[in-house]
N, C-alpha and C positions, 0 to 999 in steps of 0.2 A: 265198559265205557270207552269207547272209540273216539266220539266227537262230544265239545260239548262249545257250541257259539258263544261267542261272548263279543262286546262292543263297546266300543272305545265311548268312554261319558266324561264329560267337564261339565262339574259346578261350578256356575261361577261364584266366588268368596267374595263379599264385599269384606269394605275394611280401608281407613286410612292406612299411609304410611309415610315414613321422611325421604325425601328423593335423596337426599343428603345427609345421613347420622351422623358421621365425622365432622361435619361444618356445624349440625346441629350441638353435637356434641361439646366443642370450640365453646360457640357460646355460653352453654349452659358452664361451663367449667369459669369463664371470663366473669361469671354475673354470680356465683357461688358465695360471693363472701372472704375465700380462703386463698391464703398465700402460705408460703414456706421462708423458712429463715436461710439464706444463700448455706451452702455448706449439710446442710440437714439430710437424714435419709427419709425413704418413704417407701412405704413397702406398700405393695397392689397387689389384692388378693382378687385372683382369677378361678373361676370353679370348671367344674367338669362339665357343664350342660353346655350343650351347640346353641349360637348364639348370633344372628344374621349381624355380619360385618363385626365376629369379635376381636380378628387380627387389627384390624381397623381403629375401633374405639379404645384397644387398648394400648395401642401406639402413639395414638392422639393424647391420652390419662399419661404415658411416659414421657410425651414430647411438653406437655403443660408443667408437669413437676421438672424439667429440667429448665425449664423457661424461670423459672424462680433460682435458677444456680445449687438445686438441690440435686441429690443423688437419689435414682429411682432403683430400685425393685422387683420383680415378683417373686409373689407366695403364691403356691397352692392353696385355693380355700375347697378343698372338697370332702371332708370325713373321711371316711374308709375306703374312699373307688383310687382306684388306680390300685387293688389289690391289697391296701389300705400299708403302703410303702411307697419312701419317697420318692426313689426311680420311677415306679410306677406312674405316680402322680405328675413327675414332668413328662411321663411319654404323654400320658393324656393330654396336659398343656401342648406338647408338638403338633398334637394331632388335630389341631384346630390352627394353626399356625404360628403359636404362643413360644415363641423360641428368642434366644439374645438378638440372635442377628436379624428378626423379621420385627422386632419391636423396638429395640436398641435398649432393650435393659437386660442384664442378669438375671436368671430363675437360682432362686435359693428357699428347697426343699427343705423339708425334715419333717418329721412324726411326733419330733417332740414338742411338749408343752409345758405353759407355767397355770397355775391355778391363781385363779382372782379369788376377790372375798367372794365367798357365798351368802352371810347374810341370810335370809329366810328360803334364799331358794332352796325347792326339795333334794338338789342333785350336783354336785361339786361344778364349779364354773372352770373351765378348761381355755388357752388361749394360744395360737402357735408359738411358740420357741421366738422364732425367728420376727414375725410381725412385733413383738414382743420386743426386739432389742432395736427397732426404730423409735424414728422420734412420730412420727405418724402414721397411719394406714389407710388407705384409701381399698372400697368395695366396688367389686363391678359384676354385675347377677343382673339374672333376667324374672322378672315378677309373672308367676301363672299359675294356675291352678296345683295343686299337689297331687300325684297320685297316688294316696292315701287316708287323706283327710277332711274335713272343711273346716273354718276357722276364719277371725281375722287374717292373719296371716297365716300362707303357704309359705311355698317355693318361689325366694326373692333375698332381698337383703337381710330381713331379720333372721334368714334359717343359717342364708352365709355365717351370721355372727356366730349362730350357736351351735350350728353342726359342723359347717364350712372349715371354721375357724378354730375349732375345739376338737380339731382332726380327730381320728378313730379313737379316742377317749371316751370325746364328748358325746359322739354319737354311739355308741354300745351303754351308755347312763343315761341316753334320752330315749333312744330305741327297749331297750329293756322296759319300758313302761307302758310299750305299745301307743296308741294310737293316742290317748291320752296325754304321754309324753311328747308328742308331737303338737298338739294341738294348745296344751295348755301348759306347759313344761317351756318347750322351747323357746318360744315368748319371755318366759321371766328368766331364761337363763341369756338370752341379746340382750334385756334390761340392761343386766349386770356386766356385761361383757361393754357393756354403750358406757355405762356410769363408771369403769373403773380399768380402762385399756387406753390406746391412742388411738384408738379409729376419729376418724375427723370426716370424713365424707362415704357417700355412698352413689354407686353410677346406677338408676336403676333403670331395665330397658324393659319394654314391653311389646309384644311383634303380634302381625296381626293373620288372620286366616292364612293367609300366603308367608305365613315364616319369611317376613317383610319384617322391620323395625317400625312400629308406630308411633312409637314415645318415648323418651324418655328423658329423665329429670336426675341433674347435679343435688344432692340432697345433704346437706349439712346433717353428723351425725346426730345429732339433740332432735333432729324432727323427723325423723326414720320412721320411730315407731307411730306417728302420727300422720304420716303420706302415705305409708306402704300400701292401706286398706284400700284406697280412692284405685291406685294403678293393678292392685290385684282384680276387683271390679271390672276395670277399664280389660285388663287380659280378657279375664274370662267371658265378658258380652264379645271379644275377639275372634273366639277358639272355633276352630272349623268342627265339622263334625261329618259322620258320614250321613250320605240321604236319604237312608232310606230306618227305619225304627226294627224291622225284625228282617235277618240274611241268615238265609242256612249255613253259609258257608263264606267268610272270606278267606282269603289269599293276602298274607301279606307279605314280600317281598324281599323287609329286612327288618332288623329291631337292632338298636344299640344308646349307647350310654348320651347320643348325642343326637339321638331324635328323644329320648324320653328317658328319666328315670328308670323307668322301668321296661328298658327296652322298647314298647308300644303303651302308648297312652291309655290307661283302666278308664278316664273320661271321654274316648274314642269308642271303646271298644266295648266298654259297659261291664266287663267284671275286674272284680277288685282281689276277692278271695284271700280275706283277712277275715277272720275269724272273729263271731260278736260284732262284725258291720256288716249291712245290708247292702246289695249289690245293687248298685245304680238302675236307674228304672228303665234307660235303653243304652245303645240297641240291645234286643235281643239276638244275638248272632248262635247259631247252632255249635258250628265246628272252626276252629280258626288254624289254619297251615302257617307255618315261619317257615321262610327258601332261603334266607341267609342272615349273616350278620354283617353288621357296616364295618368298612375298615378303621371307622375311629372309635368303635368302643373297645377296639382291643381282644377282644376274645370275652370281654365281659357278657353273659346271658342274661344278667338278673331281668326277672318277668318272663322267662320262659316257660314257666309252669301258670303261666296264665293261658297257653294252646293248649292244643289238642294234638297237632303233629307237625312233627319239623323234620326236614328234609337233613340229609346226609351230610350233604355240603355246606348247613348251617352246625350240622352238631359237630361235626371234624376240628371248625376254627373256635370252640368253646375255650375257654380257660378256667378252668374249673376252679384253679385256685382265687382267682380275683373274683371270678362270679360268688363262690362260697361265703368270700369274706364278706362279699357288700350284702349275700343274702343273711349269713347268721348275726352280721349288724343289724337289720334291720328288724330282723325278730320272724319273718314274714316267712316261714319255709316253705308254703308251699306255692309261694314264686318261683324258687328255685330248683323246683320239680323237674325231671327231662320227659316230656310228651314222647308219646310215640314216633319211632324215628322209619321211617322209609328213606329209597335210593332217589325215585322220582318223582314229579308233579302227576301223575298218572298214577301213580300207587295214591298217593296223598287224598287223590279223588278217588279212588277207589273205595278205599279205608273209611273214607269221610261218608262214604253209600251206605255201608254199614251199621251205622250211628242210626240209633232207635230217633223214629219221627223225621230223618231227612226224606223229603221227597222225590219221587223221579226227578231225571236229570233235565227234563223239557219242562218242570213245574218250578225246579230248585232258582232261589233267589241266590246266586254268585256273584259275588265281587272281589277284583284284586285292585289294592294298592300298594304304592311303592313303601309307603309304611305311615306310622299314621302322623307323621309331621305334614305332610303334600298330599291332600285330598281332593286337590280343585281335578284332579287327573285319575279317573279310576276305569278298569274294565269291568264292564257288567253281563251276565247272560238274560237268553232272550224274556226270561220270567222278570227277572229285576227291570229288564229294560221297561215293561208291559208299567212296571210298577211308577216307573218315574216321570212315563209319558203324560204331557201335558205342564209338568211343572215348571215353575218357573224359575228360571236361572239354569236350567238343565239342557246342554246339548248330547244330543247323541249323535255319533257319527255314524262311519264303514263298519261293518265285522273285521273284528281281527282275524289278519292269513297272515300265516296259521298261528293257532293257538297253544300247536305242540311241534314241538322239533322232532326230529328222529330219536334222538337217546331219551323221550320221554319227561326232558325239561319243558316249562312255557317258554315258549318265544319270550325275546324281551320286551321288557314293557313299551310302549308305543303309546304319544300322546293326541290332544284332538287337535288340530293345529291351528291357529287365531284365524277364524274368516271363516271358518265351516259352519253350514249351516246343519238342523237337522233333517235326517234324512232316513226314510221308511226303515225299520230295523225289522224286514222282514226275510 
């Protein structure tokens, strides 16, 4: 395989957004309902998901509780990621911009917890330490699809409460029940953690195709569980997806803790690969390559056992330790799988020739994206291109030159630039 064309494509994403979250934000905190007694602490619990403008709103959530003459905080709310240890958990926070000096409050970690009443839930109620020895706790998560489940509620405020908040306890007693536990567990265990903790608010954000901020809503704790569902809806009529329903082969760029749980989004990509659930009805994608990892999940891979091959210079910066831990939490082992490992993008395509039912390389439907958070921007070959012509919202531009370097890497990614039209992709 010597050459293989491919062409720069932009979908466009519709989708509101707020030109202004922070001012939005203002508001929505102004009109809450909720004050602080001067003097008081308030601990803000921040999770692990990438989050458009999260240094932002959550400077705005510490600049509002000091406006009351109270003293602010953060907490890590993230389960087990960051290696499921506290150091860990505030490098995560850094790595999004979550630091004293970039938000003006203190990060104050630990792994430890107290246990709430339990009451009828099936599975002990866990609560951090730390949030715990405030007099309030304020949430700030972004509401979306889970890659895991469906349900009322996903990935948002009520998971913050129960996994978030219930650090690596609480998620290895929700996770041990598998998918169930996620789905119908997790839920009665934020009940309990709503009815018998000091959470008092929740920030909930919702972003749109374009990992934009679209929404979002100051939510008094008492009506959490009764808002969540409307903005979970609201995400997922949101969620980009790729354009085309069956690809032999993508290329993804990078995967990490801060494009997606799961390193790449199972609702992008179409397998789940959890055992006893059925694998989403599209896309069907043949072979999937990883060429790297982001610098903010840390070395975390979890979801790497959802490819087929990962290049060298993504398995090098693994951390096997922090990846392990977030995979044997979540029950799911064979996420945490290592694909077959090559040195270049040339081998990757090679290997991927191989693969029973790929077609010649002038037939193969290829696409590369930067990962599956930014879809509006994808390279395609001349088969996929065939496939997309005519549609609507779809520009195709130039061929990429080149498509390969000399040491057998791709070129970097290159996008379609605003004002191009389409133009003959032959």
């Amino acid at each position: 395989m010597n050459t293989l064309p491919m062409f720069r494509v932009r979908q466009r994403l519709s989708g509101a957004k707020l030109h202004d979250p922070v001012a939005a934000l203002k508001v929505e905190l102004a009109g809450c309902g909720i004050r602080f007694a001067p003097g008081s602490r308030v601990a803000i619990a921040v999770g692990s998901r990438g989050i458009a403008n999260l240094e932002g709103l959550v400077r705005e959530v510490v600049s509002w509780v000091r406006s009351c003459q109270a003293e602010a905080c953060i907490v890590p709310a993230m389960g087990s990621h960051g290696g499921a240890t506290a150091e860990g958990q505030v490098e995560v926070l850094a790595g999004y911009g979550i630091t004293p000096d970039r938000v003006g409050a203190p990060i104050r970690s630990s792994m430890d917890v107290i246990e709430l009443p339990r009451e009828t839930c099936p599975v002990p109620v866990y609560f951090d330490r730390l949030a715990s020895e405030a007099d309030a706790t304020i949430l700030i998560n972004r509401v979306k699809p889970h890659t895991s489940f469906r349900g009322p509620y996903e990935s948002g405020l009520m998971k913050m409460l129960a996994i978030g908040l219930g650090k690596h306890r609480q998620a290895l007693a929700i996770h041990a029940l598998g998918v169930p536990g996620l789905r119908e567990v997790m839920p009665a265990v934020a009940r309990q953690v709503l009815a018998h903790s000091n959470v008092v608010l929740g920030v909930a954000v919702v972003e749109n195709a374009c990992d934009e901020i679209a929404a979002l809503k100051a939510i008094p704790a008492a009506r959490i569980p009764a808002e969540e569902p409307a903005l979970l809806a609201l995400a997922r009529a949101n969620m980009p997806s790729l354009p085309l329903d069956r690809i032999d082969l993508l290329i993804v760029d990078e995967i990490g803790k801060n494009v997606s749980g799961l390193g790449m989004d199972p609702n992008i990509i179409g397998r789940l690969k959890i055992r006893g659930q059925p694998e989403p009805n599209r896309p069907d994608i043949g072979v999937i390559v990883i060429r790297d990892l982001t610098a903010e999940t840390h070395g975390n891979a979890t979801g790497m056992g959802l490819a087929d091959i990962i290049l060298r210079q993504a398995f090098a910066k693994i951390d096997f330790k922090a990846t392990y831990a977030n995979v044997m939490t979540t029950g799911f082992l064979e996420r945490g799988k290592v694909p077959m490992i090559v040195d270049t993008d040339r081998e990757a395509l090679t290997l991927a020739a191989r693969t029973a039912g790929m077609p010649p390389w002038d037939q193969a439907r290829v696409m590369r994206v930067q990962n599956t958070l930014h879809l509006e921007h994808l390279h395609a070959s001349a088969a996929a291109v065939e496939a997309l012509r005519g549609r609507g919202g779809i520009e195709i531009a130039d061929p990429v030159n080149p498509v390969f370097l000399p040491d057998g890497l791709l070129a970097p990614f290159t996008v379609v630039p605003d004002g191009d039209r389409e133009r003959a992709a032959s």
